[in-house]
C-alpha positions as CSV (number, residue, x, y, z in Angstrom):
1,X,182.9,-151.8,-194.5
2,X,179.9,-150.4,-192.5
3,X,181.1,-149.1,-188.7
4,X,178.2,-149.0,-186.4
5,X,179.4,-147.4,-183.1
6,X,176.7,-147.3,-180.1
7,X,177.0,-145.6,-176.7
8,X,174.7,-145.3,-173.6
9,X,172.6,-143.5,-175.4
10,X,171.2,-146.9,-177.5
11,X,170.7,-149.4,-174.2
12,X,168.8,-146.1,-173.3
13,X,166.4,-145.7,-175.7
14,X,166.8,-149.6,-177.0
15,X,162.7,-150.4,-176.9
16,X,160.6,-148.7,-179.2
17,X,157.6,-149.4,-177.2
18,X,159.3,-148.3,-174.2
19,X,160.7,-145.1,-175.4
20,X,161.7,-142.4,-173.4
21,X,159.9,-139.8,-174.0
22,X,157.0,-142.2,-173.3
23,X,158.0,-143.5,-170.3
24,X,160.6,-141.8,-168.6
25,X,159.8,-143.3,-165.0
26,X,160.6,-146.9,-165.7
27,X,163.1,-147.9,-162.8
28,X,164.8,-151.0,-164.5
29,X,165.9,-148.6,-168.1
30,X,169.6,-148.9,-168.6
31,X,170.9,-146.0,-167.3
32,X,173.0,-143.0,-169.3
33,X,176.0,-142.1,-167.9
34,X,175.6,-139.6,-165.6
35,X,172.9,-142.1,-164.3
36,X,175.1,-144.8,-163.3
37,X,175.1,-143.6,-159.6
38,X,171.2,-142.5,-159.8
39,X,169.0,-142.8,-156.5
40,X,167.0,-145.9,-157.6
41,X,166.0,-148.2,-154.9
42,X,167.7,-151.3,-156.6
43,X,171.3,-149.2,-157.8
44,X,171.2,-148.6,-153.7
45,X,170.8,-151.8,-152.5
46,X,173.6,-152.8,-155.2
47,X,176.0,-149.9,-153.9
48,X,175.2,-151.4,-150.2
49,X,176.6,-155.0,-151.9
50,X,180.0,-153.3,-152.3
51,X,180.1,-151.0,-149.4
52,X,183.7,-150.0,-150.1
53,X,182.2,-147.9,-153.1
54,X,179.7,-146.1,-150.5
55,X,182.1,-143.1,-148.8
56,X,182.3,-141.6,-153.0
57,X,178.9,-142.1,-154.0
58,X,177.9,-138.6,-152.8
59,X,180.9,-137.1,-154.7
60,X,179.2,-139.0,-158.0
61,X,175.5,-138.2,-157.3
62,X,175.8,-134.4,-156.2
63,X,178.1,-133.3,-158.9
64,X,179.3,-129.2,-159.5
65,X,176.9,-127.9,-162.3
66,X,178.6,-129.3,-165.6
67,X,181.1,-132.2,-164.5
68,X,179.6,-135.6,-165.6
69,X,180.4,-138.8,-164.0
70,X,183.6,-139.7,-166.1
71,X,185.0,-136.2,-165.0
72,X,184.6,-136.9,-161.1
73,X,185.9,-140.8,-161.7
74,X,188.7,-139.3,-163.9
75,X,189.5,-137.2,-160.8
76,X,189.0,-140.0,-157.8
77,X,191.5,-142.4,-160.1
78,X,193.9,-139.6,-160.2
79,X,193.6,-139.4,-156.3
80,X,194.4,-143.3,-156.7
81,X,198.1,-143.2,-157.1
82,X,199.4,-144.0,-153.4
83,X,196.6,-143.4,-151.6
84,X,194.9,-147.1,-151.2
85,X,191.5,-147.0,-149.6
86,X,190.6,-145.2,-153.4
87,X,192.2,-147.9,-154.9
88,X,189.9,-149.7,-153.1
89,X,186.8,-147.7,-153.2
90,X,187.7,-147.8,-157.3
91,X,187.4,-151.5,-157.0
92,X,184.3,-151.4,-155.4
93,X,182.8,-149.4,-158.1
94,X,183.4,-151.9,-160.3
95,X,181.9,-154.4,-158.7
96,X,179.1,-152.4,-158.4
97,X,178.8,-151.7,-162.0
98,X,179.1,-155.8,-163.1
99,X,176.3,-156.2,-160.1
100,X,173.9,-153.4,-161.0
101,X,174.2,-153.3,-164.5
102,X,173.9,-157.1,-164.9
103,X,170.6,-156.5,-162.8
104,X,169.5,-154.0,-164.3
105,X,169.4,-155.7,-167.8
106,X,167.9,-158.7,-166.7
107,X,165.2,-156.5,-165.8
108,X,164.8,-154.6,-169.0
109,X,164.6,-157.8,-170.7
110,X,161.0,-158.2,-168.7
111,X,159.9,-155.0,-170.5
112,X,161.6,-155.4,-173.4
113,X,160.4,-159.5,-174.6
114,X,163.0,-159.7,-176.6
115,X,161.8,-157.1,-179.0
116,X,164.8,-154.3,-179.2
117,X,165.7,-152.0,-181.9
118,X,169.4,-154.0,-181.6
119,X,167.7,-156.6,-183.4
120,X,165.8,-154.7,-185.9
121,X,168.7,-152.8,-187.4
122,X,170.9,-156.0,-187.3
123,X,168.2,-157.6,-189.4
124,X,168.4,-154.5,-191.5
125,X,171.9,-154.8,-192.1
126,X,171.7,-158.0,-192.9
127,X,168.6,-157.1,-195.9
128,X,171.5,-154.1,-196.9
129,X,174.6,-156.6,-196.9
130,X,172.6,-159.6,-199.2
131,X,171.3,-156.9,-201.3
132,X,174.8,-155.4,-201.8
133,X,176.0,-159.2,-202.6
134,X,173.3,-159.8,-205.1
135,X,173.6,-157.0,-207.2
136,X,177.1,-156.7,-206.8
137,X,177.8,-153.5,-205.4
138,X,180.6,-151.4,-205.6
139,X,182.5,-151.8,-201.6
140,X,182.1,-148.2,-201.1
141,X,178.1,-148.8,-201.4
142,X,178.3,-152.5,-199.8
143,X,178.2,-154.2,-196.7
144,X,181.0,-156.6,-197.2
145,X,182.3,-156.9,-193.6
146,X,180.6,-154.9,-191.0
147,X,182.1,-154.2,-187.5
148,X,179.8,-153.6,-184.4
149,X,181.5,-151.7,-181.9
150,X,180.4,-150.5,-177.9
151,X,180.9,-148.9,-175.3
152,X,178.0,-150.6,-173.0
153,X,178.8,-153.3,-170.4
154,X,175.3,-154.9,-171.0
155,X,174.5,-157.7,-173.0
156,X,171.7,-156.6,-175.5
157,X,173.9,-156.2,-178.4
158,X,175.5,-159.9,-177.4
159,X,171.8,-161.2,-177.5
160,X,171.1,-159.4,-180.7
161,X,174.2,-160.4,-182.5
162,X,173.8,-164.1,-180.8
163,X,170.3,-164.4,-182.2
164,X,171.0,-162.9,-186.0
165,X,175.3,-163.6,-186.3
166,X,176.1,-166.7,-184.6
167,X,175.5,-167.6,-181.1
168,X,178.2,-166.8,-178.0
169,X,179.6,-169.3,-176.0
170,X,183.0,-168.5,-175.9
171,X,185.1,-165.0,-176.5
172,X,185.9,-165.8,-179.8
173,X,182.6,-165.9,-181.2
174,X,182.6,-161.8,-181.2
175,X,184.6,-162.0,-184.0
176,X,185.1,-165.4,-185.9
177,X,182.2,-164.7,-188.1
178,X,183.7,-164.0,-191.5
179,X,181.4,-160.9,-192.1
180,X,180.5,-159.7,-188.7
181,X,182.0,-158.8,-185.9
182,X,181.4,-157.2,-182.3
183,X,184.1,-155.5,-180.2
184,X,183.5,-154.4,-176.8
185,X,186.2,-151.9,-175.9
186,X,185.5,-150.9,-172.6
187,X,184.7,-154.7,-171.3
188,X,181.6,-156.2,-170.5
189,X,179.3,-157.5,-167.3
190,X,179.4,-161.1,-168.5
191,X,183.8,-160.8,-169.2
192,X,186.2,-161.3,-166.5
193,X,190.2,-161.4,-165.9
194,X,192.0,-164.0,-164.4
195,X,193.7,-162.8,-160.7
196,X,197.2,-163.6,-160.5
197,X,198.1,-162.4,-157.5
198,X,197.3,-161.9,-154.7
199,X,196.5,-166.0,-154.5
200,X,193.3,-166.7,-152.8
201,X,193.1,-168.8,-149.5
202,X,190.7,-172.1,-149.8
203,X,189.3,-170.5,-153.0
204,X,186.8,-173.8,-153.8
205,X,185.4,-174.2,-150.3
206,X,184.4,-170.0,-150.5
207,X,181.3,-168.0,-152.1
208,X,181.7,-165.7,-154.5
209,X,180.8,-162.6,-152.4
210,X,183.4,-163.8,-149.7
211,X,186.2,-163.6,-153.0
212,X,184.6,-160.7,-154.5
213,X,185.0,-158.7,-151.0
214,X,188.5,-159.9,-150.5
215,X,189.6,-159.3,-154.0
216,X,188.1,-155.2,-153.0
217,X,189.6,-155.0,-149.5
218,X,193.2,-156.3,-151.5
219,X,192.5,-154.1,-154.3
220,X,196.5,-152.1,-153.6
221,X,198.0,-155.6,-154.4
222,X,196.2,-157.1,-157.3
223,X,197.9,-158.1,-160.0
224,X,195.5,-159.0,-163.2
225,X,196.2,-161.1,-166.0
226,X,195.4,-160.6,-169.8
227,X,193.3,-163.4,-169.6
228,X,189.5,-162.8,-170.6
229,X,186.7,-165.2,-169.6
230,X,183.2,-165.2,-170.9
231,X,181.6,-165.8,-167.7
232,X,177.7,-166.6,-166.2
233,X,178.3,-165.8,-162.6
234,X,176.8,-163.3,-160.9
235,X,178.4,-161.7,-159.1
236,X,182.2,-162.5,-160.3
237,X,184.5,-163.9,-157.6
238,X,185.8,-167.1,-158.7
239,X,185.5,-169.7,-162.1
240,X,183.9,-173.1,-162.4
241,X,187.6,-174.0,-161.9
242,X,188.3,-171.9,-159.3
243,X,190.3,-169.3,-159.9
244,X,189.8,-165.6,-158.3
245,X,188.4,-163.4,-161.3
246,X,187.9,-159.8,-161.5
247,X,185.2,-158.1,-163.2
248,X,186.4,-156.5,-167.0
249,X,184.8,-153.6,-167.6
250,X,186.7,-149.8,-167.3
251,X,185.8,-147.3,-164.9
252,X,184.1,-144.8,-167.1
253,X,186.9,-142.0,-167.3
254,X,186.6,-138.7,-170.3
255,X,190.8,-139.3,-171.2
256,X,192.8,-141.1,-168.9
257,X,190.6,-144.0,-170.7
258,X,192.4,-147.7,-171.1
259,X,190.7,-150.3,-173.3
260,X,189.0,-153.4,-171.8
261,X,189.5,-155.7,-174.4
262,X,191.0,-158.9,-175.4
263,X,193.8,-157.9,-177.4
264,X,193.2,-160.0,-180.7
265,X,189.9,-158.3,-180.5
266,X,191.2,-154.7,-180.5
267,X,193.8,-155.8,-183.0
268,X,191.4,-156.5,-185.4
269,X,189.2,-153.3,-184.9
270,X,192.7,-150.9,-185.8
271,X,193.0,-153.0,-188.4
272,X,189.5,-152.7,-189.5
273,X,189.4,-148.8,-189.6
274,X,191.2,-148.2,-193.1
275,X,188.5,-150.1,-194.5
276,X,185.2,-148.2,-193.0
277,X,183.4,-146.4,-195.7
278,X,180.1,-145.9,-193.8
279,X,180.2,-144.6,-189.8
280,X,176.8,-144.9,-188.1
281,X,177.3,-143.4,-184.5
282,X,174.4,-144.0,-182.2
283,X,173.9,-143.1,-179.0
284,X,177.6,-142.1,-178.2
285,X,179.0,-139.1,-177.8
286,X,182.5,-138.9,-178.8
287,X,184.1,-138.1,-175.6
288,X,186.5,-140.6,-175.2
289,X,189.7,-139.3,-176.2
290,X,191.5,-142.5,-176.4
291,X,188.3,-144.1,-179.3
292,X,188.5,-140.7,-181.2
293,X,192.2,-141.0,-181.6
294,X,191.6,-144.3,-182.9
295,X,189.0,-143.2,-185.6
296,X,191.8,-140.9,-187.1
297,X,192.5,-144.3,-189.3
298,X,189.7,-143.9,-191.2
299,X,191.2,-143.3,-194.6
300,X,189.1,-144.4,-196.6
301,X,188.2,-141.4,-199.4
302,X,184.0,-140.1,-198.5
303,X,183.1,-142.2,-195.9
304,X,179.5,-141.6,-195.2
305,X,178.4,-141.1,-191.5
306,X,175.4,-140.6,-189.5
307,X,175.1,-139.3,-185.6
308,X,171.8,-140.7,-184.1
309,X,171.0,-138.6,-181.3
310,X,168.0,-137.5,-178.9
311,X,168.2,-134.0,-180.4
312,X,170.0,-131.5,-183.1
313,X,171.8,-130.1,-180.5
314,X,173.6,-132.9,-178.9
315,X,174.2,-134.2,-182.8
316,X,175.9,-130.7,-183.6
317,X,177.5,-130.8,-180.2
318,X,179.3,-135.1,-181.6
319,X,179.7,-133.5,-184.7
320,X,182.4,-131.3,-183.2
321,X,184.0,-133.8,-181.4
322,X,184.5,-135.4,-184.3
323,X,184.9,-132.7,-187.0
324,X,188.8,-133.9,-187.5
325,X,187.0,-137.2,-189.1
326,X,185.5,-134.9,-192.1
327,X,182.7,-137.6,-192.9
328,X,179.4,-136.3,-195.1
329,X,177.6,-136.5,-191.6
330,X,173.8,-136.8,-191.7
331,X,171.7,-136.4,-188.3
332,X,169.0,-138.6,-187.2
333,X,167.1,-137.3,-183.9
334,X,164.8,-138.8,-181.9
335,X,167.2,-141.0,-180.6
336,X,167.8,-144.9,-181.5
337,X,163.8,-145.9,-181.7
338,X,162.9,-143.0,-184.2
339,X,165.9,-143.7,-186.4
340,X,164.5,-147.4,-186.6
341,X,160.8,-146.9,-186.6
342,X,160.9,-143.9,-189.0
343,X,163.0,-145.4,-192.1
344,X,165.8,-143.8,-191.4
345,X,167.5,-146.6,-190.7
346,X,166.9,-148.2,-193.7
347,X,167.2,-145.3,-196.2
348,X,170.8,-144.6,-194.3
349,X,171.8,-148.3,-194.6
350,X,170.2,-147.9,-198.8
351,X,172.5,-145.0,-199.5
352,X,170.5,-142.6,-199.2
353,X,170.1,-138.9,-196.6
354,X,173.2,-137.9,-198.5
């Protein structure tokens, strides 16, 4: 099985005619991490949406020199527990995140015209897995089953795997394909949960902002259900049948990390990881304790892995993170639109850069 594993890093750098290093102004690129809280005019305008979120926003932007953004959100949910305008505040954050990162993708799809590097190396996988098929590879060498996994709440990957997999219409379309599938651990801008409590006054004659806002200023007393939706409204608040909804994506956290994930979905990724022989990491990296743990199952004798990163530092810095894994680790740098447009990809995806 071929494990392909993509962080901030690929939404990032997921146009190869928009590249970075090329255009680093662009207003509307998916932000890293440490971006998430950035001073762009339209992240702003989205904070001012939630303004619960707006007394921590200082705490996220002007960070001490080497915390990140999960460090100081590790740190406000730990200040959490009893104290309930953070629950609140928290709430409001992710709000923020469904609202602005929903925005912001829609408007990297304007630059992007539906030409992303998400699609190229799925169609490259694809040329590898038929190959494999044909001449009957060997599975250490083939491309049997291959398991997409990410940590972005945007939908590019969706669109990529909707356009070259099988289209999604319903939560069960990440992983019914017999030979593909996609698993979105820390949630998604499009996913929601069903509220159970607390119940929601006159829910069908209300707005979705007037929900969204009460479901924030309630935050101490929600009780969520394991329910997932695939949803297209914008912002959450309430379903086509009216019921209160909660956005399902995680609060970005470096431990204290919980999966946002339907639970047949992440059943079927632990039971995917004996069976990984190939590990291609792009754009993540490794610092979620609670992912890393779960790599440990890879037992399968040589796996073969790559770290795609901007630069051989911050690929030597993953490695580490993940030395306990004891792959044959080739680096690709450049980030995600050199690794595609150089041949890398395809001479990883070939079996070869051993």
């Amino acid at each position: 099985m071929l494990m392909v594993v993509f962080g901030a890093g690929a939404s990032y750098d997921s146009v190869p005619h928009r590249h970075p290093d090329s255009f680093t102004n662009l207003v509307h690129r998916p932000p890293l991490a440490n971006e998430l809280f950035a001073d762009r005019p339209r992240f702003t305008e989205a904070m001012n949406r939630f303004p619960a979120c707006e007394p921590i926003i200082p705490l996220l932007r002007h960070r001490n020199e080497g915390d990140s953004v999960e460090q100081v959100l590790e740190r406000l949910q730990d200040q959490a527990r009893g104290h309930s305008e953070r629950v609140r505040q928290l709430a409001a954050i992710r709000f923020y995140l469904h609202f602005m990162l929903w925005d912001c993708k829609q408007q990297w799809d304007t630059e992007a015209k539906r030409i992303t590097n998400y699609r190229t190396l799925l169609d490259l996988i694809e040329l590898w897995r038929d190959k494999s098929e044909s001449e009957d590879y060997i599975s250490i060498d083939g491309y049997r089953s291959v398991c997409l996994v990410t940590f972005n709440y945007d939908t590019m990957l969706d669109d990529a795997f909707g356009a070259s997999v099988r289209p999604i219409t319903t939560l069960q379309d990440y992983i019914a394909s017999p030979t593909y599938k996609l698993i979105k651990v820390h949630g998604s801008v499009n996913w929601a949960r069903e509220v159970e409590a607390p119940v929601i006054a006159d829910i069908g004659a209300r707005g979705p902002w007037q929900i969204a806002h009460e479901l924030i200023d309630r935050a101490s007393d929600l009780k969520l259900r394991s329910v997932y939706r695939l949803v297209s409204e914008w912002p959450i608040g309430k379903s086509t049948d009216n019921r209160a909804i909660f956005p399902a994506l995680a609060i970005p956290v470096q431990r204290k990390q919980d999966f946002e994930c339907p639970k047949e979905h992440m059943d079927l990724l632990r039971a995917s990881m004996p069976d990984v022989t190939k590990l291609l990491i792009i754009g993540w990296r490794g610092n979620e304790q609670h992912f890393v743990e779960l790599l440990r199952n890879l037992r399968h004798p040589g796996v073969r892995g790559m770290i795609v990163a901007e630069n051989q530092s911050v690929a030597a810095k993953i490695a580490v993170h993940l030395q306990h894994l004891r792959p044959a680790w080739n680096t690709g740098v450049g980030g995600f639109s050199h690794f595609i447009t150089s041949g890398e990809a395809d001479r990883f995806l070939g079996g070869g850069l051993s």
